[in-house]
VMD Tcl script that draws the C-alpha trace (Angstrom):
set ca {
  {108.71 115.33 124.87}
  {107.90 112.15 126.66}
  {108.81 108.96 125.01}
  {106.14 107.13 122.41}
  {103.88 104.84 124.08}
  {104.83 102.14 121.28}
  {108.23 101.21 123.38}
  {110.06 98.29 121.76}
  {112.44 99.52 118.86}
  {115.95 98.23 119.42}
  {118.82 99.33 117.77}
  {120.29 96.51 115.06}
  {123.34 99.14 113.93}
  {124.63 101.66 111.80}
  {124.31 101.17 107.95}
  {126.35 104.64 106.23}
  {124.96 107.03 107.23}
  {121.64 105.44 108.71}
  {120.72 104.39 112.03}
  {118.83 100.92 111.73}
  {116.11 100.49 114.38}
  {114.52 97.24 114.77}
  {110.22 97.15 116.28}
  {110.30 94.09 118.52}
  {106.67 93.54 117.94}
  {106.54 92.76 114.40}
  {110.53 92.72 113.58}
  {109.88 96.32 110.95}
  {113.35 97.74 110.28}
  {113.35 101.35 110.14}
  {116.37 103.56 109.22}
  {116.63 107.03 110.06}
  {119.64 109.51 109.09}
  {122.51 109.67 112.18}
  {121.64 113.43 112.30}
  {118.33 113.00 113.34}
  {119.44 111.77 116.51}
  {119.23 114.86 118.70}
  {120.52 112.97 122.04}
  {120.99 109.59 123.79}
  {119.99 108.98 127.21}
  {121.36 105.31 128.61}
  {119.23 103.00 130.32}
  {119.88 101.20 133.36}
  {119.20 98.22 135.39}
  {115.44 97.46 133.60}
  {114.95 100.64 132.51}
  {115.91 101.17 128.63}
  {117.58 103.18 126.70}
  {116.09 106.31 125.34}
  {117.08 108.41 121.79}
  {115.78 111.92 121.01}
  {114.82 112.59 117.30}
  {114.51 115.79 115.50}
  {111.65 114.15 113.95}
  {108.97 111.95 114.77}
  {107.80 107.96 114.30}
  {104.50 106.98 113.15}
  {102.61 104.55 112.30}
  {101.00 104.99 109.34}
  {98.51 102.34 108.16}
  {98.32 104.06 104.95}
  {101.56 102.29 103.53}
  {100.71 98.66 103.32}
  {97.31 96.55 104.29}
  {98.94 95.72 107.37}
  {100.56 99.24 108.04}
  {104.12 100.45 108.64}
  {105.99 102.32 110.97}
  {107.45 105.64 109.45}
  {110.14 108.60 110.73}
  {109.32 112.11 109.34}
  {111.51 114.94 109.96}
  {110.26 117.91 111.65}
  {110.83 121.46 109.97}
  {111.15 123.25 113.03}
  {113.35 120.55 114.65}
  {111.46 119.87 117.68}
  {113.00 116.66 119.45}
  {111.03 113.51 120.04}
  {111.98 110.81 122.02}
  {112.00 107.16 121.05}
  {112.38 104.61 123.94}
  {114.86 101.29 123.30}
  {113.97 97.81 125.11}
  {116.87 96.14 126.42}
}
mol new
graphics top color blue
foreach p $ca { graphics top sphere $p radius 0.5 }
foreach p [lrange $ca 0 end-1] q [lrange $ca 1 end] { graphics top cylinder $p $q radius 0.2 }
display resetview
């Protein structure tokens, strides 16, 4: 699948088991478990990186009055792709 259109998550590290993303638009940290990460492709030059989830990200406005971005695991592990800013 092609990437999200919401772009800007960075990663800020590894935390156990967790991979920490970081959205560059309103600084959200979101962790996700390291096997959910179905692939890595590297960015170059200005292009960023990109990492493919057996899951999904959403942004769910449900979770707080402003809303919060959320990763939910797909049953049938179909791979999403999140894309990385530099």
């Amino acid at each position: 699948m092609d990437p999200t259109e919401y772009p800007d998550f960075y990663v800020e590290g590894v935390i156990n088991e967790n991979l920490r993303l970081t959205k560059a638009s309103n600084h959200q940290r979101l962790e996700l478990p390291l096997g959910s990460v179905a692939g890595i492709v590297v960015g170059g030059d200005a292009k960023p990186g990109i990492i493919r989830l057996r899951g999904q990200v959403n942004w769910n406005p449900a979770i707080d009055a402003k809303g919060l971005w959320e990763y939910s695991p797909d049953r049938v592990g179909a791979r999403r792709s999140v894309e990385l800013t530099k």
